[in-house]
C-alpha positions in Angstrom: -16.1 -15.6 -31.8 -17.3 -13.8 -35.1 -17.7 -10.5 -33.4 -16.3 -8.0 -31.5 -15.7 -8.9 -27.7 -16.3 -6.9 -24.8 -14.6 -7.8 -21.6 -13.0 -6.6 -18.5 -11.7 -7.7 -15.3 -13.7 -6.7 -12.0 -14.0 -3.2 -10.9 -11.6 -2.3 -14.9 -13.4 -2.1 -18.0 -12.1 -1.3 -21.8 -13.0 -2.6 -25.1 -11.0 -5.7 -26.9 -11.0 -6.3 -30.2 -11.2 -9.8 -31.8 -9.6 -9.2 -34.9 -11.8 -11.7 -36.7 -15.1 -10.2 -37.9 -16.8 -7.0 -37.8 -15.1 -3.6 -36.8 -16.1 -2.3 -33.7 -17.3 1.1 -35.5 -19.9 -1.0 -37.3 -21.0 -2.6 -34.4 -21.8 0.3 -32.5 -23.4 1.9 -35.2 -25.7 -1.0 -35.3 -26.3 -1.0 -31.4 -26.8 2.6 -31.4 -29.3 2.2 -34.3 -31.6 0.3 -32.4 -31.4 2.6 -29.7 -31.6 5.8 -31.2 -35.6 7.9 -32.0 -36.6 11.0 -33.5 -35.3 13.4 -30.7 -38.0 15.6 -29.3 -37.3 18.9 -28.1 -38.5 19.4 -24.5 -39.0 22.7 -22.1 -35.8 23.4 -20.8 -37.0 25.1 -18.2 -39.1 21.9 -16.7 -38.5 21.1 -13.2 -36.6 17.3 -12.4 -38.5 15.0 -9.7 -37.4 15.9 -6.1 -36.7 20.2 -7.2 -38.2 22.0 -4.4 -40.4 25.1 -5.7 -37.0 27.1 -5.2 -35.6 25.1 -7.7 -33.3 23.4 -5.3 -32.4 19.8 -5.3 -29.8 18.0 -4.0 -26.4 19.1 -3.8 -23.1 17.5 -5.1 -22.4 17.8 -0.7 -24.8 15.4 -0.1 -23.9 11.7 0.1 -25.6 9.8 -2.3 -26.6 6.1 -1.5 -27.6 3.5 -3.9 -28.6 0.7 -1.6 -26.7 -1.8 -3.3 -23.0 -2.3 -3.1 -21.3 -2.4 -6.9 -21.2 -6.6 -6.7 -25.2 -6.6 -6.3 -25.5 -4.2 -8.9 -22.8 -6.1 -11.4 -25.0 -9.3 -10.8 -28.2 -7.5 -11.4 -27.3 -6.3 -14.4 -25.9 -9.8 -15.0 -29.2 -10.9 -14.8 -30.9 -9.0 -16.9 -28.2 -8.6 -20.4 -26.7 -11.7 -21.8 -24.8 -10.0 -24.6 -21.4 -9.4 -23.8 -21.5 -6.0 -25.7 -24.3 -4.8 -23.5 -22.5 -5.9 -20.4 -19.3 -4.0 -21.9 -21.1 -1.1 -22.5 -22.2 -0.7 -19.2 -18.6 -1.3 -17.8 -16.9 1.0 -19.6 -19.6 3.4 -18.5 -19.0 2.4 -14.5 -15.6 3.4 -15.1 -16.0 6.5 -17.2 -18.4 7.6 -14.8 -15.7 6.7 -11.8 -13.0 8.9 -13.4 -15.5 12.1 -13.1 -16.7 11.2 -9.8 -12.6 11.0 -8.4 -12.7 14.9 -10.0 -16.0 16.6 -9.8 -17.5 14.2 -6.3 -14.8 12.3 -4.7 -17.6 11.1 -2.1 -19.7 9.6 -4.1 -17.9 7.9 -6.6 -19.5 4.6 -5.8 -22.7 6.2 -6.3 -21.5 7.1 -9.8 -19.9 4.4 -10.8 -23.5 1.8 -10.0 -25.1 4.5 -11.7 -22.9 4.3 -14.5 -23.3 0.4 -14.8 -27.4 0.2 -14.2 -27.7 2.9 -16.7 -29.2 1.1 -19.5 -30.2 -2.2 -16.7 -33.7 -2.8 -18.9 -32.7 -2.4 -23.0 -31.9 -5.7 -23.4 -35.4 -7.0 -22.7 -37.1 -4.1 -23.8 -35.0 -2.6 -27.1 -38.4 -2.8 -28.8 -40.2 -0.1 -26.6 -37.2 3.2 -26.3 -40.1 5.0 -24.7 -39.9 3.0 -21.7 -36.4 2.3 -21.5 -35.6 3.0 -17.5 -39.4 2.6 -16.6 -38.8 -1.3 -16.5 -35.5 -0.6 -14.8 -37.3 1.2 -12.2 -39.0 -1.9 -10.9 -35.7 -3.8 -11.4 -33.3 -1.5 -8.9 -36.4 -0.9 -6.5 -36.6 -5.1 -6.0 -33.6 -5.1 -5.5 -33.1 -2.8 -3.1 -31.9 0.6 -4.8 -33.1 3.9 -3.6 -35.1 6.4 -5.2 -32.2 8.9 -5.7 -30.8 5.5 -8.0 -33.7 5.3 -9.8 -33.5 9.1 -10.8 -30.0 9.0 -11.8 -30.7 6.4 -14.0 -33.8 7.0 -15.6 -32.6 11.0 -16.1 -30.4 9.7 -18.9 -33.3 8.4 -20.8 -35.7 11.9 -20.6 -34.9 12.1 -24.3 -37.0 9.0 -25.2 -39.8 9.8 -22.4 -40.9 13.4 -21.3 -42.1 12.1 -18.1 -38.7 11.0 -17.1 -36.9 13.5 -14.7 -34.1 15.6 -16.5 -31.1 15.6 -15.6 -30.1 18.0 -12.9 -27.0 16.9 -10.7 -23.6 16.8 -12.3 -23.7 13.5 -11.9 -26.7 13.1 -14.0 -25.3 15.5 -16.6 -22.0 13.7 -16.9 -23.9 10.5 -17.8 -26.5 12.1 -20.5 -23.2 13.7 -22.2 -20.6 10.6 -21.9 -22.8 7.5 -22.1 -23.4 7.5 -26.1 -19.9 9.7 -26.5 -17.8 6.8 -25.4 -18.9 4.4 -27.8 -17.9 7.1 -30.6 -14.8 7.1 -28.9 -14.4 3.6 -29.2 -15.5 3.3 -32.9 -12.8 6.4 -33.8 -10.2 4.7 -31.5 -10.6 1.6 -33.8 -10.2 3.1 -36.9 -6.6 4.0 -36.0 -3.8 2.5 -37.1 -2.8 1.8 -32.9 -6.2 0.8 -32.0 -6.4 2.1 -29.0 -7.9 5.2 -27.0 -4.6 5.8 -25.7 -3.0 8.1 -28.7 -6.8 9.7 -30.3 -6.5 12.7 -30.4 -9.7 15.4 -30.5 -9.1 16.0 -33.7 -9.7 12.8 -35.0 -12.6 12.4 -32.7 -14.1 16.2 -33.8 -13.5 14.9 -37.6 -15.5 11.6 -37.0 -18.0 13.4 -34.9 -18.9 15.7 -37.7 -19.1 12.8 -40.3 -22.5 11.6 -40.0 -22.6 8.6 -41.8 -19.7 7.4 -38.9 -21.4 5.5 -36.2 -24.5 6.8 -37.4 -26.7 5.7 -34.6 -24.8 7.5 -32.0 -26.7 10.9 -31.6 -24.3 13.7 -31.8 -27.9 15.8 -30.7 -27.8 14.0 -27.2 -23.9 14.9 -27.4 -24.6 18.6 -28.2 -27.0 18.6 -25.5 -25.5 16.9 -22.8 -22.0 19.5 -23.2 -24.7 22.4 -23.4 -25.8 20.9 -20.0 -22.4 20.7 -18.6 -21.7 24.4 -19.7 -18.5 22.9 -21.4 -17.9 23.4 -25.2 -17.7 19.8 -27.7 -14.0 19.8 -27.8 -13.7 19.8 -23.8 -16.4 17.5 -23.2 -14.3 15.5 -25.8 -11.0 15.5 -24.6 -12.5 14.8 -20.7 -14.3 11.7 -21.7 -11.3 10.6 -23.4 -8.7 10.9 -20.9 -11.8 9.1 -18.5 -11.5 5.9 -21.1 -7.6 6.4 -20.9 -8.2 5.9 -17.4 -9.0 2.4 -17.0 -6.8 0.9 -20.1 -3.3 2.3 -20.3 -2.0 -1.0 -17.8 -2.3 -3.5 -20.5 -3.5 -1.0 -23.9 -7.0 -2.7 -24.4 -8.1 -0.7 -27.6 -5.3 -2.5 -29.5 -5.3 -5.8 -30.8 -3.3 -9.0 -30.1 -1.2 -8.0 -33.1 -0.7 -4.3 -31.9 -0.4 -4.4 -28.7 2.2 -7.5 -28.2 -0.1 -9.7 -26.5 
């Protein structure tokens, strides 16, 4: 292959590295290039769909179902995103999303973790039209069985491309908005070091690159801002959470480093 690989085994995602072609940091730059509008700034204060007229909506207490178990959802997305970087992307996600879930919603981390992998279900077919991204996703997790509180979670991630998408209002959903584009910075800064792997960055390096704008340039540090103004944490906690999240899932085998580094 002429390009960087994404793969994983089931239920454990991290990034590998072919050493033959592009670096990863270009290739998310690229990705998130294609992804990335103008941001629009929207009411703050606008209720989600599903807040009551007290302002209260559902509660990290109750259990959240997604009407598909994580296979279903794995195969659905399977059906959907042929690239392997898109499929990695929404692994690494699951799993990022998992590690919070264990912390912050230990009974839902199932819940989490499909969100976390349906997340971006509909770009691939639809890249060309950000303002519906999640809207054809909708139809997608519905068919198949997922329940409305699914479709939320999902769709609340993309409220910065489409006002008429819910915003964000659970942790859950807040975690997701914050982390989703913030691990694939990680990944591009993890790469530029001389280990190649997540497992030694430290927020420093990721702080440096964050504030370097022509790094990874389609990754919106706006929706980064945002999402850790959402979570009331400030950048360098949100940053040093989402790393230990990706540390997670590859310190068994060191997945950020290359054939050469690692040993392999």
């Amino acid at each position: 292959m002429s390009r960087l690989a994404c793969w994983c085994k089931p239920h454990q995602t991290a990034l590998h590295v072919n050493p033959i072609g592009p670096t990863y940091a270009h290739i998310a730059s690229a990705w998130f290039d294609r992804r990335i509008i103008q941001l629009s700034r929207r009411d703050p204060h606008r209720r989600c769909v599903g807040d009551s007229a007290s302002g209260v909506g559902v509660t990290m207490a109750d259990e959240l179902r997604a009407g598909m178990t994580r296979d279903e959802a794995h195969e659905l997305l399977r059906a959907h995103n042929k690239d392997s970087f898109h499929i990695g992307h929404a692994e690494t996600v699951e799993q990022t999303m998992r590690y919070f879930a264990r912390e912050l919603d230990p009974g839902n981390e199932e819940f989490w973790g499909i969100v976390g992998l349906l997340h971006d279900l509909d770009w691939e077919e639809h890249a060309d039209d950000p303002s519906m991204h999640t809207v054809h996703a909708a139809s997608l997790i519905e068919t198949a069985g997922g329940t409305a509180a699914l479709i939320r979670a999902v769709q609340s991630h993309a409220s910065d491309y489409n006002d008429d998408l819910p915003r964000p209002e659970l942790r859950m959903e807040k975690i997701l908005f914050a982390t989703e584009e913030l691990t694939g910075l990680i990944g591009a800064v993890a790469l530029m070091r001389p280990s190649r792997s997540v497992m030694d960055l430290p927020v420093k390096s990721l702080r440096k690159k964050f504030k370097d704008k022509r790094f990874a340039a389609g990754v919106s540090r706006d929706v980064i801002r945002e999402g850790a103004e959402m979570l009331g944490w400030d950048l360098d906690e949100l940053f040093a959470r989402t790393i230990d999240a990706m540390r997670s899932f590859a310190p068994d085998r060191d997945t950020f480093a290359s054939p050469e580094t690692s040993g392999s």
